[in-house]
C-alpha positions as CSV (number, residue, x, y, z in Angstrom):
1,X,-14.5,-65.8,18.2
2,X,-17.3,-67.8,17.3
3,X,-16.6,-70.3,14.9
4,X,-18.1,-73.1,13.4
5,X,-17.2,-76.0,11.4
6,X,-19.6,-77.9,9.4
7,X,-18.9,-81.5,7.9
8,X,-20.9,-84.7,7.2
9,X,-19.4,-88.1,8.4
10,X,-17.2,-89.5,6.8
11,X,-16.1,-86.7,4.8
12,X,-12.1,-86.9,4.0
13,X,-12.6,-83.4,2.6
14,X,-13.7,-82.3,6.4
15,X,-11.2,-84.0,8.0
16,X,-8.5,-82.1,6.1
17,X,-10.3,-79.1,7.4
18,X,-10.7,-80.1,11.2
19,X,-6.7,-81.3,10.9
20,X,-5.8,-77.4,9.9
21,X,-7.8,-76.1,12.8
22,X,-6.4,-78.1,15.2
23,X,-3.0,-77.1,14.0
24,X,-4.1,-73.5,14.3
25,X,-5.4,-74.4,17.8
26,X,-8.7,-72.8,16.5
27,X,-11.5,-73.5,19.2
28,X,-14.4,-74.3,16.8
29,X,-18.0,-75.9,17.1
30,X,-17.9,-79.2,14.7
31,X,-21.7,-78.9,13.4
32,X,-22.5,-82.7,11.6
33,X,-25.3,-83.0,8.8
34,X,-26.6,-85.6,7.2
35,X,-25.2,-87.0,4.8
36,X,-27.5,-86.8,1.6
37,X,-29.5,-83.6,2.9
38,X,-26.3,-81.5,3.9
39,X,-26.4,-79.0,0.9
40,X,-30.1,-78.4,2.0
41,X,-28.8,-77.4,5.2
42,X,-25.6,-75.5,4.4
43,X,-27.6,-72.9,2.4
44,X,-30.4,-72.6,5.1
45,X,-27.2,-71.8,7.2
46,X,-26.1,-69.0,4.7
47,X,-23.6,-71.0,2.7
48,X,-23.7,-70.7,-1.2
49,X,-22.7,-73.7,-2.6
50,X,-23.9,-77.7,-1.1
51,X,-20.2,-78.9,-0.2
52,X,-18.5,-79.4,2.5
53,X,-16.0,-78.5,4.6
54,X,-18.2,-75.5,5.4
55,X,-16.5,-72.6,7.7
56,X,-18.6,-69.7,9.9
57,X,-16.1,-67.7,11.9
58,X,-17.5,-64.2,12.8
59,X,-20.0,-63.6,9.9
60,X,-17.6,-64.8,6.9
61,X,-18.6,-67.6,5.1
62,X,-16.0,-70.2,3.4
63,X,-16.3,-73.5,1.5
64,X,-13.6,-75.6,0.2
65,X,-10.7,-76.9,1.8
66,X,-7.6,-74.7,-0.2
67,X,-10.4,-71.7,0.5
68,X,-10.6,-72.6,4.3
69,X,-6.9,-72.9,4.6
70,X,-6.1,-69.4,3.1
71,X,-8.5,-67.5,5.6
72,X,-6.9,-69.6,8.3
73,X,-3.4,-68.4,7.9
74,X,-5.0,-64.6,7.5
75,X,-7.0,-65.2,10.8
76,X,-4.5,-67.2,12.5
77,X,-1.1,-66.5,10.9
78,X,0.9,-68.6,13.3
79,X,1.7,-71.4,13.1
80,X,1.6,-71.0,9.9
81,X,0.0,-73.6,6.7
82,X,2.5,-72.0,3.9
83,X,5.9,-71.2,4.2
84,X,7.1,-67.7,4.2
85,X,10.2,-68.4,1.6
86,X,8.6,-68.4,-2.0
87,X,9.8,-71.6,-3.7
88,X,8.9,-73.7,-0.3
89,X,5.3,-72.1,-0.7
90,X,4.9,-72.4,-4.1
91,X,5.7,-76.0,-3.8
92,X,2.9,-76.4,-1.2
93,X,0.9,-74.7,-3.3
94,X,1.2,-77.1,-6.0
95,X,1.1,-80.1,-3.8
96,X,-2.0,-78.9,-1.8
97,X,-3.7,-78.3,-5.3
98,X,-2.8,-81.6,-6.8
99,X,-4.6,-83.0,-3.4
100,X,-7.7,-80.6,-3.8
101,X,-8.1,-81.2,-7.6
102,X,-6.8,-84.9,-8.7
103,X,-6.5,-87.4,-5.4
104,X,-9.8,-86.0,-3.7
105,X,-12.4,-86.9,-6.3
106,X,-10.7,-90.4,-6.6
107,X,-12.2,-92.0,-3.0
108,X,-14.6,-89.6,-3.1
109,X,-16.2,-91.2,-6.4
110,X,-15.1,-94.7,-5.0
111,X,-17.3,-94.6,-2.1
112,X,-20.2,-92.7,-3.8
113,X,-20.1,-95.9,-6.6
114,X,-19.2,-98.4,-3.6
115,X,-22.6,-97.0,-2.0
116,X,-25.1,-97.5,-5.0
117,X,-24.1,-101.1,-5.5
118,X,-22.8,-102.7,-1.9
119,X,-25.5,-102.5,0.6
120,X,-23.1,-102.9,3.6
121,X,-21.7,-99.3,2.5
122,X,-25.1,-97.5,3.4
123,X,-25.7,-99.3,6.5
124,X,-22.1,-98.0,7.3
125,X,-23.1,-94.6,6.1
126,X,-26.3,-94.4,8.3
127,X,-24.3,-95.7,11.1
128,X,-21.5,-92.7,10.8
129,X,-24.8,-90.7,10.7
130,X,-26.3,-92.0,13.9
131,X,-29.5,-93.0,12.0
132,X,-31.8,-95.5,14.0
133,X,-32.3,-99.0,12.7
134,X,-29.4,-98.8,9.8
135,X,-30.8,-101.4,7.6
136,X,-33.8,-99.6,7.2
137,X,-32.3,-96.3,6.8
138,X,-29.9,-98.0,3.9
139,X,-32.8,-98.5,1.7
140,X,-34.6,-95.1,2.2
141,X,-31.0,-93.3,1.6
142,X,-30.3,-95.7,-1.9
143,X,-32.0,-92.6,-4.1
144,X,-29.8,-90.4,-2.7
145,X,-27.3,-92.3,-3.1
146,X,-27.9,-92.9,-6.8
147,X,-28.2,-88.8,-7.0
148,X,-24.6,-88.4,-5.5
149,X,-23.3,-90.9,-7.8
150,X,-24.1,-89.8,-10.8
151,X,-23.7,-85.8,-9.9
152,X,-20.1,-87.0,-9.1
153,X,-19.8,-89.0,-11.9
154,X,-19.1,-92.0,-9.8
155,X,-20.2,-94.5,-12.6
156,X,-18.2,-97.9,-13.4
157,X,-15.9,-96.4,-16.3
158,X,-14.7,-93.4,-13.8
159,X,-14.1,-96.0,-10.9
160,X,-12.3,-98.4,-13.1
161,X,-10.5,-95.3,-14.7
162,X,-9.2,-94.2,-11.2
163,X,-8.1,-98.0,-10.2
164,X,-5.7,-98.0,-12.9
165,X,-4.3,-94.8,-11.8
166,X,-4.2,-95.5,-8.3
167,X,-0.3,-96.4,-8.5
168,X,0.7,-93.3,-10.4
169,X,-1.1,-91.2,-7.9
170,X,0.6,-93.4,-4.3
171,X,4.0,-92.7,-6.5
172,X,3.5,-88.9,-6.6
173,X,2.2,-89.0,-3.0
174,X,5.3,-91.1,-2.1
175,X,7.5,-88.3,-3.6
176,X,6.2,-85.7,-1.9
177,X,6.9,-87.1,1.2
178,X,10.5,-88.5,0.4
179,X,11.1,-84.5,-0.8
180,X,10.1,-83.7,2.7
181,X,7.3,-81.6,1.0
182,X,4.4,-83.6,3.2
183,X,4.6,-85.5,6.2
184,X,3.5,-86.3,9.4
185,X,6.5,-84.1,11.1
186,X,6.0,-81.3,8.1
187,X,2.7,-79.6,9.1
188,X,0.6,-77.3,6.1
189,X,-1.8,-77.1,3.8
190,X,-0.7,-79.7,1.8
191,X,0.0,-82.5,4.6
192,X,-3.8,-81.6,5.7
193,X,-5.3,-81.6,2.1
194,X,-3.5,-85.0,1.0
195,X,-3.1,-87.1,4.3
196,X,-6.8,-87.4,5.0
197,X,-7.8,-88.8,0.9
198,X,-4.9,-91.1,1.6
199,X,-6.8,-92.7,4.6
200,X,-9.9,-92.8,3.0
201,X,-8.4,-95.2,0.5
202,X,-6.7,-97.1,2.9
203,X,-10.2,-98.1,4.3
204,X,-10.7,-100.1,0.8
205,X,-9.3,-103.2,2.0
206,X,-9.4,-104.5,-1.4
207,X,-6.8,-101.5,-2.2
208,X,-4.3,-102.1,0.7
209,X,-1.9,-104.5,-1.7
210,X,-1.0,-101.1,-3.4
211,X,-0.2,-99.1,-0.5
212,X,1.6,-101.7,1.4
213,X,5.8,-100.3,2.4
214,X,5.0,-97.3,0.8
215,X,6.1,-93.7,2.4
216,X,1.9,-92.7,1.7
217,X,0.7,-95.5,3.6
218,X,3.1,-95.0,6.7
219,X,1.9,-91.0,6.4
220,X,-1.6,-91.2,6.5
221,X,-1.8,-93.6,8.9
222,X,0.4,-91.1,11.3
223,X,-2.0,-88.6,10.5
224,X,-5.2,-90.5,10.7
225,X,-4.3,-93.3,12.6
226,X,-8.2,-94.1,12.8
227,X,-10.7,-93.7,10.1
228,X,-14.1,-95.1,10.0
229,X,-14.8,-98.5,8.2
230,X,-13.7,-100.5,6.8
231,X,-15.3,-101.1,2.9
232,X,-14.2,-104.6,2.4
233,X,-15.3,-106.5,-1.2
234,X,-16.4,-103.8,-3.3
235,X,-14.8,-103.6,-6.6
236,X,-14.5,-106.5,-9.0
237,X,-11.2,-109.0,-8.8
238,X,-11.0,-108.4,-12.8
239,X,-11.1,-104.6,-12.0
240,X,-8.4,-105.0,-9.7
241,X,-5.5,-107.3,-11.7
242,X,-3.2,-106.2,-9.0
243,X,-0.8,-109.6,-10.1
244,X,-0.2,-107.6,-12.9
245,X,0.9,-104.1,-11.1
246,X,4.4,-103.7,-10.8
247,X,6.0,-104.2,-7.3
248,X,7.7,-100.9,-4.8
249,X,11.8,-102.5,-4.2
């Protein structure tokens, strides 16, 4: 089977991919772009759409993590990423579409802002992408940086939006994993969708009051025990007002 896996550092969307085929025990070739010029390269590769994760196994074509982990259990169908028994599936379902649809935007658009304004989060980028001479490369990747931003609409009232939501979303991520729905020990498609945007936030130091004794910090970190990083001072204090956040008993 020849099958390939394409991804862009960094990318917490194609780390939830790489997690499912590892479950699977799916021997793959991991194919990293650059970051910036990947969508160029996905469609000269036969691809669609610009996104990653990108999947080639055999001919077929599939972008999107809750995509990729469909044709996964149908090419693979043990161990499998849903249960068999309806309501157990259907509440993976839900979970893994709640990750795909709300929490993945959120550090997504947090790093996208973070690298239009923080200088020390391109150098990082070019680093993750092996570019020569990172300084350098920071200031020739800004434009596409600026590009990303705004096509993910990344701008200052989205990211302040998200900050203030951040606790609602670590409580419902908490819940799944108390319900035993998620988990480090409770493999499928929802563990792999959510566990890997956990850890991306995780890497905002500025964020790590909000995780910190929760069940979603304990879970990603047993998933992804190491994530490239860290983003250190990024967001404005007054963004932040984390005195005023209520406290996990």
């Amino acid at each position: 089977m020849d099958t390939k896996l394409y991804v862009i550092p960094l990318s917490h969307a194609a780390a939830a991919a790489r997690l499912m085929l590892e479950y699977k025990a799916v021997r793959h070739e991991r194919v990293e772009l650059l970051s910036g010029l990947h969508p160029l390269f996905l469609r000269l590769a036969g691809f669609r759409g610009g996104t990653v994760p990108a999947l080639r196994s055999d001919g077929r074509r599939i972008q999107g993590t809750t995509s990729i982990s469909r044709f996964l259990d149908e090419l693979c169908p043990e161990p499998r990423l849903f249960p068999q028994e309806p309501a157990a599936r259907r509440r993976v379902e839900e979970a893994e579409a709640w990750g795909a649809n709300v929490l993945q935007d959120v550090p997504r658009r947090f790093f996208r802002w973070a690298l239009v304004r923080e200088p020390g989060v391109l150098r990082l980028l070019a680093r993750a992408n092996r570019i020569p001479l990172p300084g350098l490369a920071a200031v020739m990747m800004k434009p596409l940086a600026i590009y990303f931003a705004r096509l993910s609409d990344a701008g200052d009232e989205t990211v302040r939006r998200h900050l203030a939501e951040l606790p609602e979303l670590l409580d419902r991520a908490d819940a799944l994993v108390e319900a035993g729905v998620i988990g480090a020990s409770v493999p499928n498609a929802a563990t792999f969708q959510i566990a890997p945007s956990l850890r991306f936030l995780l890497n905002f130091e500025q964020l790590a009051p909000l995780f910190r004794d929760r069940p979603a910090e304990r879970f990603a970190r047993e998933l992804l025990p190491e994530y490239p990083g860290p983003v250190s001072q990024v967001f404005p204090a007054a963004w932040l007002d984390l005195g005023s956040l209520p406290s996990r008993d």
